[in-house]
C-alpha positions as CSV (number, residue, x, y, z in Angstrom):
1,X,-3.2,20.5,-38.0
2,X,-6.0,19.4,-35.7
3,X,-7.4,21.8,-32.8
4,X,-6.5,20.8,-29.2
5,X,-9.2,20.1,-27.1
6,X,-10.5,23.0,-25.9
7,X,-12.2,20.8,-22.5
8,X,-8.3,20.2,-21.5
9,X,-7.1,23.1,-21.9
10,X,-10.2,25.2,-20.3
11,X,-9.6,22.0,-17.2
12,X,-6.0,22.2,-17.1
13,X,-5.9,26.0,-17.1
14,X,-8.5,25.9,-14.2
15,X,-6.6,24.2,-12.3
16,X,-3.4,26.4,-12.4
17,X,-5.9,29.1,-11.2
18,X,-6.5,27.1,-8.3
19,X,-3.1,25.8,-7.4
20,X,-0.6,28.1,-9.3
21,X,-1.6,31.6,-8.6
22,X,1.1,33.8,-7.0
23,X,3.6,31.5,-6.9
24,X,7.5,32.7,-6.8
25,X,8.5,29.7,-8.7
26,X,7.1,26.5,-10.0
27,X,9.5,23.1,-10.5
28,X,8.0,20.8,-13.3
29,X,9.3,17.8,-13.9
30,X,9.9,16.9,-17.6
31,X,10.7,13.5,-19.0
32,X,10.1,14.7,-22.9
33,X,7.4,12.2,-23.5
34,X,3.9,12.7,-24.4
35,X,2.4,13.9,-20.9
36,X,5.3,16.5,-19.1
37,X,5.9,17.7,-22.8
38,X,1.9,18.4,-22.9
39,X,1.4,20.0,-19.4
40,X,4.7,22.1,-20.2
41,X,3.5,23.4,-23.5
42,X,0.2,24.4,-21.6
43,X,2.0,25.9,-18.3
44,X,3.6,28.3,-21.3
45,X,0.1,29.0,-23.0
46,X,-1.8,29.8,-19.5
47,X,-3.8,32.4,-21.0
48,X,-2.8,36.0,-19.7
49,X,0.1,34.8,-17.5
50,X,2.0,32.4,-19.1
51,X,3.8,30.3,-16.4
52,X,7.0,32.1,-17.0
53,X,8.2,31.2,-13.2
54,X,8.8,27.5,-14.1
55,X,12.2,25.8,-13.4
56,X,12.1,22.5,-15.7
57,X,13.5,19.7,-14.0
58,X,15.1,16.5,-15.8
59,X,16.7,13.7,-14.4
60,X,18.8,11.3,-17.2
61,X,18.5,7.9,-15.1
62,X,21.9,6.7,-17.8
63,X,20.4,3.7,-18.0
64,X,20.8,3.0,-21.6
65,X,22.8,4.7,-24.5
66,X,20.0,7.2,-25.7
67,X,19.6,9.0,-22.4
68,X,22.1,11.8,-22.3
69,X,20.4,12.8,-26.0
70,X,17.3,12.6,-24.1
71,X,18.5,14.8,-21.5
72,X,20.0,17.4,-24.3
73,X,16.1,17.8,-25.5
74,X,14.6,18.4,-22.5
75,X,17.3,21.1,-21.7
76,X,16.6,22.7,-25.8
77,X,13.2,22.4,-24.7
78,X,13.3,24.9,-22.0
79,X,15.4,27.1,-23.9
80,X,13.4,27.4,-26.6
81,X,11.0,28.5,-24.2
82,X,13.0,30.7,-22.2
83,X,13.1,28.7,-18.5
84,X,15.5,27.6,-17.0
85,X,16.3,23.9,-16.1
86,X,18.2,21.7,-13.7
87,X,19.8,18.6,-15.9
88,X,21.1,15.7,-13.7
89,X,22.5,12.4,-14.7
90,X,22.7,9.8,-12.3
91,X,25.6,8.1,-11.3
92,X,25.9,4.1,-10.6
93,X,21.6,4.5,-10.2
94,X,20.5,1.0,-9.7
95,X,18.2,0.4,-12.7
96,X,14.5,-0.6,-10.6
97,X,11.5,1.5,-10.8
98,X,11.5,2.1,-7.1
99,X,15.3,3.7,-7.2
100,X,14.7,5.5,-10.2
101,X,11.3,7.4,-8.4
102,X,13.7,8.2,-5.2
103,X,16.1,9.8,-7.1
104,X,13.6,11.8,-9.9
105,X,11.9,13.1,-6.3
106,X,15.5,13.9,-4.3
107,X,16.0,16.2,-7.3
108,X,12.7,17.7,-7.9
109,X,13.3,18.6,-4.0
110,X,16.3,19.9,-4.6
111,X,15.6,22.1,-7.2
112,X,12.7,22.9,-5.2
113,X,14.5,24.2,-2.4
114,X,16.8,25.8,-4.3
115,X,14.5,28.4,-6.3
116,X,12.4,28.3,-3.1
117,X,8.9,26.7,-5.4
118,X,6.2,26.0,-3.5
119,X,4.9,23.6,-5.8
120,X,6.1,20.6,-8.1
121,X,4.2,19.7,-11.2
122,X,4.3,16.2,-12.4
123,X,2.0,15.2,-15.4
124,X,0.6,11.9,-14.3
125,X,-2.2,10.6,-16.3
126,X,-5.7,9.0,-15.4
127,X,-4.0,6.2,-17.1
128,X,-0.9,6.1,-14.6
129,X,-3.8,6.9,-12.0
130,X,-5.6,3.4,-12.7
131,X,-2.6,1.4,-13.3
132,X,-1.4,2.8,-9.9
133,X,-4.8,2.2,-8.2
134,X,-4.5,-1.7,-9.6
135,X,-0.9,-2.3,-8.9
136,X,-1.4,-1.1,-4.7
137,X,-4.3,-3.5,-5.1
138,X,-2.2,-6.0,-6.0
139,X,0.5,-5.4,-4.1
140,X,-1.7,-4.7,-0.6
141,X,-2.7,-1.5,0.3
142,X,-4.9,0.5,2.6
143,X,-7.4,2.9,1.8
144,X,-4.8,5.6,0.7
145,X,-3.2,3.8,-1.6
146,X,-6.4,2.2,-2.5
147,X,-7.3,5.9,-4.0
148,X,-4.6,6.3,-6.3
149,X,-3.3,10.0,-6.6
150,X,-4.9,12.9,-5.7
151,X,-5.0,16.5,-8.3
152,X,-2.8,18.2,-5.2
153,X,-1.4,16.1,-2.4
154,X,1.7,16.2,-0.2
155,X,4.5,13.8,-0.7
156,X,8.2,13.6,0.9
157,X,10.5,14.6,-1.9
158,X,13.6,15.0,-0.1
159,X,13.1,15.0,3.4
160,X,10.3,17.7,3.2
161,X,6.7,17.5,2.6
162,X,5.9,19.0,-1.0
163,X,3.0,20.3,-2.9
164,X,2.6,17.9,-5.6
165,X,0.2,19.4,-8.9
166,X,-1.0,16.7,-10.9
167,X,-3.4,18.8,-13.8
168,X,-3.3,16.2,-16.3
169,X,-4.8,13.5,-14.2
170,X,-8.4,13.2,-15.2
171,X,-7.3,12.7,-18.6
172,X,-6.4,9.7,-20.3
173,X,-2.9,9.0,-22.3
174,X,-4.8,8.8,-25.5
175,X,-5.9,12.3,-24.9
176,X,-2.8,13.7,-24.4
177,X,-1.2,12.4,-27.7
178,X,-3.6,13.7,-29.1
179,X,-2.7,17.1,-27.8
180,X,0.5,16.7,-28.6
181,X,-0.2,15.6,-32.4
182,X,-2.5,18.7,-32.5
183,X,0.0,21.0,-31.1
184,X,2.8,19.7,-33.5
185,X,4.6,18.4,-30.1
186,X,7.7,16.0,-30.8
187,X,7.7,13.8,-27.5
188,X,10.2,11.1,-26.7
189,X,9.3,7.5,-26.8
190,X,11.3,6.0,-24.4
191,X,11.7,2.2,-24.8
192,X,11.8,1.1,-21.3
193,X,8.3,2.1,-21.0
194,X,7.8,-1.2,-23.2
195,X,10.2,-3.1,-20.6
196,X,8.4,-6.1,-18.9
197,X,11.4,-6.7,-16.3
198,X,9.4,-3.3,-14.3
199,X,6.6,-4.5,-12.7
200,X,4.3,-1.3,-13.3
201,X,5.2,-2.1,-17.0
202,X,3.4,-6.0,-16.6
203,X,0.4,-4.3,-14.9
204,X,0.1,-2.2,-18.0
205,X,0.9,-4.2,-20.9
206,X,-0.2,-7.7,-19.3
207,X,-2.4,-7.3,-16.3
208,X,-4.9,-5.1,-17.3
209,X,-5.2,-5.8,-21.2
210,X,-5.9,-9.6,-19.6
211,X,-8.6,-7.7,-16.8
212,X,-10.4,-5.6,-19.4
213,X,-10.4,-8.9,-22.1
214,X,-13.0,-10.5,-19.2
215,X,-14.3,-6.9,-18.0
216,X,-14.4,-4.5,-20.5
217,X,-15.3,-1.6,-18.1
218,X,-12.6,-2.4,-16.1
219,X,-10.4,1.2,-16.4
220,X,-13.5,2.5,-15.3
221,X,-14.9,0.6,-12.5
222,X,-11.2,1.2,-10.9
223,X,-11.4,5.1,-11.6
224,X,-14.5,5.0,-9.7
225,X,-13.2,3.5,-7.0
226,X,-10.1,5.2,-6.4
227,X,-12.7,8.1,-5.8
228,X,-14.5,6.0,-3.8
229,X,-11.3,5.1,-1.6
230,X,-10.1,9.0,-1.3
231,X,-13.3,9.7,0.1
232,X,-13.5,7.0,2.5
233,X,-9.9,8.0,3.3
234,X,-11.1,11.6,3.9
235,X,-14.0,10.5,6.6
236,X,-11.2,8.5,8.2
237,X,-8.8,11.3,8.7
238,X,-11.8,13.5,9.8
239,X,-12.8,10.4,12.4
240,X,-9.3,10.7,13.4
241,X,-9.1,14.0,14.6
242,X,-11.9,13.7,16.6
243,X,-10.8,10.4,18.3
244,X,-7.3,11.9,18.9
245,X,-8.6,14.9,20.9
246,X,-10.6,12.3,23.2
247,X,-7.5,10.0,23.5
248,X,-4.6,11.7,23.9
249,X,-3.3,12.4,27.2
250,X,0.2,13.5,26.6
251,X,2.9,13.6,25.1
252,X,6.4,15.7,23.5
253,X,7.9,16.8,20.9
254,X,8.3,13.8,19.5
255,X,5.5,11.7,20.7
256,X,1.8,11.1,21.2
257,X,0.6,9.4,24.4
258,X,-2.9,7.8,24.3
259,X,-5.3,6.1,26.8
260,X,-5.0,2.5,26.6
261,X,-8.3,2.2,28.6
262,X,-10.0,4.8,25.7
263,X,-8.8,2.5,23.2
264,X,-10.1,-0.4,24.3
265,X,-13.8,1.0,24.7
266,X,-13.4,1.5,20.9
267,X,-14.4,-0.9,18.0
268,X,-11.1,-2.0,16.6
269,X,-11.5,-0.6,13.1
270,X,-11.6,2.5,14.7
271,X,-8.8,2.1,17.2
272,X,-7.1,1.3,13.6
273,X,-8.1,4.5,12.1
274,X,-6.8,6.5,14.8
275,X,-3.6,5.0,15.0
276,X,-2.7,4.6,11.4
277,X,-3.6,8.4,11.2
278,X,-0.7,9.3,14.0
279,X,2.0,7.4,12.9
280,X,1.3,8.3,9.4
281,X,1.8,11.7,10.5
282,X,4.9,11.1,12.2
283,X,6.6,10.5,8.6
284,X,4.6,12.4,5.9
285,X,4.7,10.8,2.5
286,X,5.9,7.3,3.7
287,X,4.9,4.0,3.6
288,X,5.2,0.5,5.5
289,X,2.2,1.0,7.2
290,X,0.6,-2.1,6.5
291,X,-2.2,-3.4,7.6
292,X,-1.0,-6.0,9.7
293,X,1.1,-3.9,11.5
294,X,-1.3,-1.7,12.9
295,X,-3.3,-4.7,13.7
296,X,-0.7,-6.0,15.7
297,X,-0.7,-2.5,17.6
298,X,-4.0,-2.6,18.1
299,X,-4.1,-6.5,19.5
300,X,-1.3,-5.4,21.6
301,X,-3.5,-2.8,23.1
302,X,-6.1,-5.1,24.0
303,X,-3.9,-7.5,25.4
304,X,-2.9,-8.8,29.2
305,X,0.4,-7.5,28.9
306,X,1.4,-4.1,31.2
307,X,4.7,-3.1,29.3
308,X,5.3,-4.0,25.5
309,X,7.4,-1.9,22.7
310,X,6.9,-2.6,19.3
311,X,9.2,-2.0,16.4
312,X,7.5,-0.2,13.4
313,X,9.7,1.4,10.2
314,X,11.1,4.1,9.2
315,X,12.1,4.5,13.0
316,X,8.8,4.8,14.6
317,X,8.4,3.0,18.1
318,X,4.9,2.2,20.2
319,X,5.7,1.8,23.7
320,X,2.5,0.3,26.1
321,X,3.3,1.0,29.3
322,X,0.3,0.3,31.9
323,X,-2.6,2.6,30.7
324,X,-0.6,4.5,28.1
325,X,-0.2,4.1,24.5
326,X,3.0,6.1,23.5
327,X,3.9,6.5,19.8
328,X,7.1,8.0,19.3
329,X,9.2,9.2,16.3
330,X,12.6,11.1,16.3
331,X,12.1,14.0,14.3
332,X,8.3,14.2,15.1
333,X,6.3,17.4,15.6
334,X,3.4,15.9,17.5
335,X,0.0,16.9,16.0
């Protein structure tokens, strides 16, 4: 048998220190392939401690024969190690990458809330990281989603804003199976991985092969970048806070009220920042935001007109009455 790597495991192990420590309980989210099966087999091996607090968390989608054996692994799995585990199968799930992610993270916030764990641990990949970073691309995106994933971030599971811990991201797939091979791991191979009606599933067995046959450093130059992006993301929530506390002028519970006339002594990109910060806010996790959306706001704001509401989603409104800006959201806790 081949040695794991010891730069993983010292990495991964580091990183629990970081995020892990003290923690009642700790949901991980196990598929059985190569990367939850990995990060699970090293959440047991965390030298002196042994994340013995885990609650393994498996959700069988049913959306072809093999899944319920699937499921029955996972569960052996986390007897064999001595956790417990919440088994779900979905019922009449419509089979799209975008349903199946909803319902993997209404259970992982289920089971969340139910052991009261602070944290969720997925085992995303730098591979899943670059593929995401190209399909946002792709698909239009801002800065965030620009920057991919981040180690720790927050992300609406089930109505709540979560702790996701992602320890396997700097590492690539090939690394992992590796692991796995050295560790005498048996993970799943599950065929609609190889499925080109999902369209992460083109990105990675089409797209980018095609990308890296004209540039071969491709998977790199886009790592690179997504850093890039989550910085520039972090000076724009920084710039944010300090343009909020010189606009705002009021507000509630459920709203933010901002000086039209401050707004409009601002560059636009920065009037842009600003409001793409507060209404982000308003729904943690969530997208629609897009770029032409908060342009619209922000043309709105510089406009002739004296009253104007704009619809946004996810139930967020922007009212411009006279000299106020008021961006309102039911459920809101105003920053």
């Amino acid at each position: 048998m081949s040695i794991p790597s010891p730069a993983l495991e010292r990495a991964v192990w580091a990183c629990f220190d970081a995020h892990l420590k003290d923690m009642p309980s700790v949901v991980i989210g196990v598929s059985g392939g190569p990367d939850s099966l990995a990060l699970l087999d090293l959440c047991v091996r965390w030298p002196d401690r042994g994340l013995t607090s885990l609650v393994v968390a498996h959700l069988d989608h049913a959306w072809r024969s093999s899944s319920s054996a699937d499921a029955e692994y996972v569960q052996r799995l986390a007897v064999e190690r001595g956790l417990p585990s919440v088994i779900e199968r979905a019922v009449d799930l419509r089979e799209s990458e975008q349903c199946g992610r909803a319902a993997r993270d209404r259970l992982f916030g289920r089971v969340a809330t139910a052991c009261n764990a602070p944290v969720v641990l997925l085992g995303h990949t730098a591979d899943d990281q670059i593929e995401t970073v190209l399909f946002n691309l792709c698909r239009g995106t801002g800065v965030d989603g620009a920057g991919g994933m981040d180690v720790r971030s927050q992300r609406d599971l089930d109505g709540n804003a979560r702790t996701i811990v992602r320890p396997l991201l700097p590492f690539s797939r090939t690394t992992i199976e590796a692991y796995c091979r050295a560790r005498a791991l048996t993970p799943l191979l599950d065929p609609s991985n190889m499925s080109r009606r999902f369209a992460r599933n083109r990105v990675r067995h089409e797209i980018l092969p095609a990308i890296e046959r004209v540039f071969p450093a491709a998977r790199e130059s886009l790592r690179r970048f997504a850093a890039l992006a989550r910085d520039q993301a972090a000076i724009d929530e920084h710039l944010a806070e300090i343009l909020l506390a010189r606009a705002k002028i009021g507000g509630t519970a459920t709203s933010v009220e901002l000086s039209r006339s401050q707004l409009r002594a601002w560059p636009q990109p920065s009037v842009r920042v600003l409001l793409h910060h507060v209404l982000r806010t308003m729904s943690v996790g969530r997208g629609d935001l897009t770029f032409e959306r908060v342009d619209a706001l922000c043309r709105a704001i510089v406009g002739k007109r004296r009253a104007l509401v704009l619809e946004l989603p996810l139930g967020r409104v922007a009212r411009i009455r006279g000299e106020i800006v008021a961006l309102e959201y039911a459920g809101f806790a105003a920053p």
